[in-house]
C-alpha positions as CSV (number, residue, x, y, z in Angstrom):
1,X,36.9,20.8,20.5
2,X,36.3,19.0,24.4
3,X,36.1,15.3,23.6
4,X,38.6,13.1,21.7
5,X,37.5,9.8,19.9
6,X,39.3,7.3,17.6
7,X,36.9,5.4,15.3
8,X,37.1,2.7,13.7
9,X,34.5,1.5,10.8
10,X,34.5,-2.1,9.2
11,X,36.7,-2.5,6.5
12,X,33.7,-3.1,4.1
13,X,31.1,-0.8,5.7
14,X,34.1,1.8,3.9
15,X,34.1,0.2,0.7
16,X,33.5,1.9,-2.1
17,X,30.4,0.0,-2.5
18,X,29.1,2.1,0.7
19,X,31.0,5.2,-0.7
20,X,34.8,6.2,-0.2
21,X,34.3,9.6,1.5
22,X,31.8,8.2,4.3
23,X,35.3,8.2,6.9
24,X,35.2,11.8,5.8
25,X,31.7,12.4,6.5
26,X,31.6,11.0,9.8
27,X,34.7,13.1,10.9
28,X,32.8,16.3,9.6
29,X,29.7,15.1,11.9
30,X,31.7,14.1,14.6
31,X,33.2,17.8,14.3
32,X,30.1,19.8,14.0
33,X,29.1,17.7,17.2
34,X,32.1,19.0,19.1
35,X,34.0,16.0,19.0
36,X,37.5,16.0,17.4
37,X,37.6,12.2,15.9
38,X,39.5,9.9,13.2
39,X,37.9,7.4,11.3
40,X,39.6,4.7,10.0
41,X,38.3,2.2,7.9
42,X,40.0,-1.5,9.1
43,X,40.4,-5.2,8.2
44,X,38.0,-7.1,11.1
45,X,41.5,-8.7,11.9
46,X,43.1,-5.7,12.8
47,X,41.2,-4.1,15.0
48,X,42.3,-5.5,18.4
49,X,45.5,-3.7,17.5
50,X,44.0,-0.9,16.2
51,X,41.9,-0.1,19.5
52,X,44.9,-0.8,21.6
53,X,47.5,1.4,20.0
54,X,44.5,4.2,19.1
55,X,43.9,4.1,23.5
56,X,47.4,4.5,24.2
57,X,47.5,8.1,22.5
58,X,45.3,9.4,25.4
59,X,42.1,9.9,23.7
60,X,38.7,9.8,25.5
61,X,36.9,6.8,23.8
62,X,36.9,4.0,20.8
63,X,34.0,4.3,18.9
64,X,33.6,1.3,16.3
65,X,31.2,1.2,13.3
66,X,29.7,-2.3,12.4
67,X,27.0,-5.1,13.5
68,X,27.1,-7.3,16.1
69,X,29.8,-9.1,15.1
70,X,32.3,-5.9,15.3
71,X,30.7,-5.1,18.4
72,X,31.6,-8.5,19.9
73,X,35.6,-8.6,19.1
74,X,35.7,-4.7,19.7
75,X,34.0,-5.3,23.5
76,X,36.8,-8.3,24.4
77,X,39.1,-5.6,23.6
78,X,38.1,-3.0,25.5
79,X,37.1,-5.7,28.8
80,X,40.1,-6.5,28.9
81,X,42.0,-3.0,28.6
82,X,39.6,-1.2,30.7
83,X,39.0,0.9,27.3
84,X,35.5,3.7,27.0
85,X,33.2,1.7,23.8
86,X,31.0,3.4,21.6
87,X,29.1,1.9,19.0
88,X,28.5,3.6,15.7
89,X,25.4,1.3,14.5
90,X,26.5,0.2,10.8
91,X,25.2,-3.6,10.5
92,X,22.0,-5.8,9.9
93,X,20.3,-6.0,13.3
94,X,22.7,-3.8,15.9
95,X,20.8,-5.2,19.0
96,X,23.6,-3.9,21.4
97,X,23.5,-0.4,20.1
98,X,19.7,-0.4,20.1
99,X,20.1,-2.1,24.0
100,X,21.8,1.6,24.4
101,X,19.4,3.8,22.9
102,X,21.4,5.0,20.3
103,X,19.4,5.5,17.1
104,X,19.8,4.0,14.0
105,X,20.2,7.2,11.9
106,X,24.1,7.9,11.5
107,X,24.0,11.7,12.2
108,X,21.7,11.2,15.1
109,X,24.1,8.3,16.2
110,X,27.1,10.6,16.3
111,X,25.1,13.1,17.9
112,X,24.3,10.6,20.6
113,X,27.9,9.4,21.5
114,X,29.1,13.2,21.2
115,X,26.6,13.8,24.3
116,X,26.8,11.0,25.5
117,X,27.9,9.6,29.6
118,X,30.6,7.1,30.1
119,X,28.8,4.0,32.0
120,X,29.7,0.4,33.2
121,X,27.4,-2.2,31.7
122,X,27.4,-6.2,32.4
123,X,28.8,-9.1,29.7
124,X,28.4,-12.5,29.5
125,X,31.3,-15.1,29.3
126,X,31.0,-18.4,28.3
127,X,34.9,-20.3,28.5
128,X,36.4,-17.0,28.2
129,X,34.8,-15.8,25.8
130,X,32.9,-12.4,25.8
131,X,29.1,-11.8,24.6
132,X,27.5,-8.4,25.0
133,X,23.6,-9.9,23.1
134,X,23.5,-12.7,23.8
135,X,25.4,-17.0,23.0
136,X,22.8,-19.7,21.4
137,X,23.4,-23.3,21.0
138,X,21.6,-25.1,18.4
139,X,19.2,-23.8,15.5
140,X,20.7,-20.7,15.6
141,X,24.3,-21.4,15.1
142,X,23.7,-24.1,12.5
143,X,21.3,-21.6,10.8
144,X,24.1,-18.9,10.4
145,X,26.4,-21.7,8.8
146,X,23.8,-21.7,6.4
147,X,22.9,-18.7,6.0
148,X,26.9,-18.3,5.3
149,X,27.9,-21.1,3.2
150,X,24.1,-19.6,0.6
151,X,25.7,-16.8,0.6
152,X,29.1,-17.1,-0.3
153,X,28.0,-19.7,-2.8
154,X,25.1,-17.5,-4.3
155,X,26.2,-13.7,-3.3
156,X,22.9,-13.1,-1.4
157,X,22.6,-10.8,1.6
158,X,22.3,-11.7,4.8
159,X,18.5,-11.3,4.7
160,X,18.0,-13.0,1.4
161,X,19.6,-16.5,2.5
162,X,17.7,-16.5,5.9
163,X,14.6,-17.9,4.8
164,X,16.5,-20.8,2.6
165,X,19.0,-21.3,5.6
166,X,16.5,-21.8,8.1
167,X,14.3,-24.3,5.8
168,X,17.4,-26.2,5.5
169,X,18.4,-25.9,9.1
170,X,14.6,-27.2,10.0
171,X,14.8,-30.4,7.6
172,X,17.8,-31.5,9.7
173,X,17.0,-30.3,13.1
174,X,20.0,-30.3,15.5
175,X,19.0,-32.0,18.8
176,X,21.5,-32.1,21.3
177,X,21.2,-34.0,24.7
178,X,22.3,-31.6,27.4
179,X,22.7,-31.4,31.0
180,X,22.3,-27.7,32.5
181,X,22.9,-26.3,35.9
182,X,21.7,-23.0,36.9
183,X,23.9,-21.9,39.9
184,X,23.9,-24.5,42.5
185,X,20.4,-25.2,41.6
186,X,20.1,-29.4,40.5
187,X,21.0,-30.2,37.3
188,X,18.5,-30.2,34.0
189,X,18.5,-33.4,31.2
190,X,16.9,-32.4,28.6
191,X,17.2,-32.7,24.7
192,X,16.8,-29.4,22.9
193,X,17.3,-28.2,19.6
194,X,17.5,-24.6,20.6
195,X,19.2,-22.9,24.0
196,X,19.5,-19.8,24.8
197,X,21.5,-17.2,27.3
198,X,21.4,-13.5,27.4
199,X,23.3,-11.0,28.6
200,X,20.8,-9.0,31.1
201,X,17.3,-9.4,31.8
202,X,14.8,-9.9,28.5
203,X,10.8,-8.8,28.4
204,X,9.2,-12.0,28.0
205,X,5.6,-10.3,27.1
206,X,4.2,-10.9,24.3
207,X,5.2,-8.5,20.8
208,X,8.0,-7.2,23.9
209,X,9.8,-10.9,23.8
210,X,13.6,-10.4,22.8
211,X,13.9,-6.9,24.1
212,X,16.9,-6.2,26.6
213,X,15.0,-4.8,29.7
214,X,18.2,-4.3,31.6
215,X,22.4,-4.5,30.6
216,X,23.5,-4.0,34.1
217,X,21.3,-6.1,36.9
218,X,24.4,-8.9,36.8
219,X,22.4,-11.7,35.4
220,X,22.2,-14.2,32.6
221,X,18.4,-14.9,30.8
222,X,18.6,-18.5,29.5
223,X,15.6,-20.1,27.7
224,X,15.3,-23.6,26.1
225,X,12.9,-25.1,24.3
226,X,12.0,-28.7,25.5
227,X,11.0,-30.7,22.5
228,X,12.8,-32.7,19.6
229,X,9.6,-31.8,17.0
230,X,10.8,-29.6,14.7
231,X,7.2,-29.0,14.2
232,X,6.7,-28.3,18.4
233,X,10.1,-26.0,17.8
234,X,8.2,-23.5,15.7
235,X,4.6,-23.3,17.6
236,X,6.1,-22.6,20.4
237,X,8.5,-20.0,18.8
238,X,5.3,-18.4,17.2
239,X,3.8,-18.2,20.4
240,X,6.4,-16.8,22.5
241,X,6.7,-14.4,19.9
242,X,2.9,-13.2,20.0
243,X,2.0,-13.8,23.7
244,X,5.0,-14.1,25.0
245,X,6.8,-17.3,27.2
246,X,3.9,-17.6,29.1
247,X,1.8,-18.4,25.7
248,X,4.6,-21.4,24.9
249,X,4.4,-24.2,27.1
250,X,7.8,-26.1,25.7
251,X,9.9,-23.1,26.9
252,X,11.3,-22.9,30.2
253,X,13.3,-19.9,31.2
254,X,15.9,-19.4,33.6
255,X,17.7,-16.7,35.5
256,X,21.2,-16.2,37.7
257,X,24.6,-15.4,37.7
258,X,26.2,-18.7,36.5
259,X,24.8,-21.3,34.0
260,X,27.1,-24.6,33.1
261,X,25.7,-26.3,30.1
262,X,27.8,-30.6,29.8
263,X,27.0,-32.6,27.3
264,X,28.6,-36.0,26.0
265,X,29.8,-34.1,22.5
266,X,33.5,-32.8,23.1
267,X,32.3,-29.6,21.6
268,X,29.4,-28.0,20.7
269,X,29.0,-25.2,17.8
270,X,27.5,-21.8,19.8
271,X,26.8,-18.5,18.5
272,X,28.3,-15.8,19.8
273,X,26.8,-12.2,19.6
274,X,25.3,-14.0,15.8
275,X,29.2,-15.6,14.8
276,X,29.6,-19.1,15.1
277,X,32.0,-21.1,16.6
278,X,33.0,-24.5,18.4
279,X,33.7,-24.4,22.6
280,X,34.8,-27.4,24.2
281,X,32.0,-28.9,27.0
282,X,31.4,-28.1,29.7
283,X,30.1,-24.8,28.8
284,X,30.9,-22.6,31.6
285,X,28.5,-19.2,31.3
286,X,28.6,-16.2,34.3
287,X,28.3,-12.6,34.4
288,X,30.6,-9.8,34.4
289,X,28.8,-7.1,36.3
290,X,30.2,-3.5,35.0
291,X,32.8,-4.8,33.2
292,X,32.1,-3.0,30.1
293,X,32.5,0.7,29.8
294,X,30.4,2.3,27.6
295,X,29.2,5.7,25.9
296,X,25.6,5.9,26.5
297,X,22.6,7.9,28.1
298,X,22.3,6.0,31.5
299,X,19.2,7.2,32.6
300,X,17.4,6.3,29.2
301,X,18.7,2.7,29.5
302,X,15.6,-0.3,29.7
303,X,12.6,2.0,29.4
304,X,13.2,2.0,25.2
305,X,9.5,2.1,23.5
């Protein structure tokens, strides 16, 4: 055996409703790949001191299997102690380990990290707070409450309470008044109902719009839609998601290092990699170029199909 990872798998991604020997199974792949790992299955809550007393034994890399929500609080972690990430893809969406190139198949997955090169990629930070995807104010937040509160109240899945959550979160659009400064270009009024910064470049051509085309050029993408119509909201959505931004005139997009978003709310509710949560104003957003390190094929990175 060469390489040495500790992974770490979402609590309930190990449930038995996912099957009790899949900790098993992914140390047998991980050992047929040449890689001597343990996989653990941990309480979202715990892992921050799971990672940092799993790094101190010496081993080579974290590896953590979950969305992007697992993702997010495992990538803080490892900012901050300089740790080697991999990402075992084991959610709903997984846009960072798609961002990556690492495929969605689990054996192919673990194949991938087992080969894989240790590289620095960029995050975003908004009031000290780390996003690898991407933060949204707006829609989206208030969407995920709802999405939330349908399904702890009904037991849906995530993609079952979408469509109801974002008919409720239409009928009473959030609009907030907001004052936006791209670097030290002169501040943007405007009143919005959806903003929204990326970590890296994004492809903003046609069927392409939403991809990552870059995690490590050292700047944040930030669009926003300039209308209080809920009706406006979703043509222009619709048509930056068939011909891309050009095709929606209500969206203007913006690109640098720094982005500070005031408003005259104390707070504002922001989504963070897809969690929600509540950030005092002003909204300070910036880069971190190469602050995450990463297990990932370098040269395959932005040029995905």
């Amino acid at each position: 055996m060469g390489r040495r990872y500790h992974v770490f798998i979402n609590a309930f991604a190990g449930s038995a409703r996912e099957g009790d020997a899949r900790p098993k199974d992914l140390e047998a792949a991980f050992r047929k790949a040449g890689v001597d790992a343990a996989v653990v299955a941990v309480d979202a809550d715990l892992l921050p001191d799971s990672m940092r007393a799993a790094w101190r034994s010496g081993i080579d890399a974290i590896v953590v299997g979950g969305g992007d929500g697992t993702t997010n609080c495992a990538a803080a972690v490892a900012v901050a102690e300089d740790m080697v990430l991999g990402v075992l893809p084991m959610g709903t969406f997984n846009h960072f380990a798609k961002d990556l190139g690492i495929p969605a198949d689990l054996d192919e997955a673990v194949a991938f990290l087992a080969a894989a090169e240790v590289t620095a990629v960029d995050v975003g930070d908004v009031n000290d707070r780390i996003f690898v995807n991407n933060a949204s104010i707006g829609v989206y937040p208030e969407m995920v409450t709802n999405r939330d509160e349908i399904r702890n109240r009904r037991g849906w899945g995530k993609i079952r309470a979408a469509p109801v959550a974002i008919a409720r979160t239409l009928r009473r659009l959030p609009v907030h008044h907001l004052r936006l400064t791209v670097d030290e270009s002169p501040p943007l009024t405007i009143d919005t109902p959806l903003l929204f910064v990326g970590n890296g470049s994004f492809d903003d051509h046609g069927v392409r719009v939403g991809r990552r085309t870059s995690l490590d050029d050292h700047r944040l993408c930030a669009y926003v839609i300039a209308t209080t119509s809920r009706w406006r909201l979703v043509v222009n959505a619709i048509r930056a998601r068939i011909g891309g931004v050009a095709a929606a005139p209500l969206m203007m997009q913006y690109s640098g290092e720094h982005l500070t978003v005031d408003s005259d709310e104390q707070s504002l509710a922001i989504a963070l990699d897809g969690e929600p949560t509540d950030l005092r104003v002003p909204l300070r957003f910036r880069t971190r170029p190469d602050a995450l390190r990463v297990l990932a094929q370098a040269a395959d990175r932005g040029d995905r199909p």
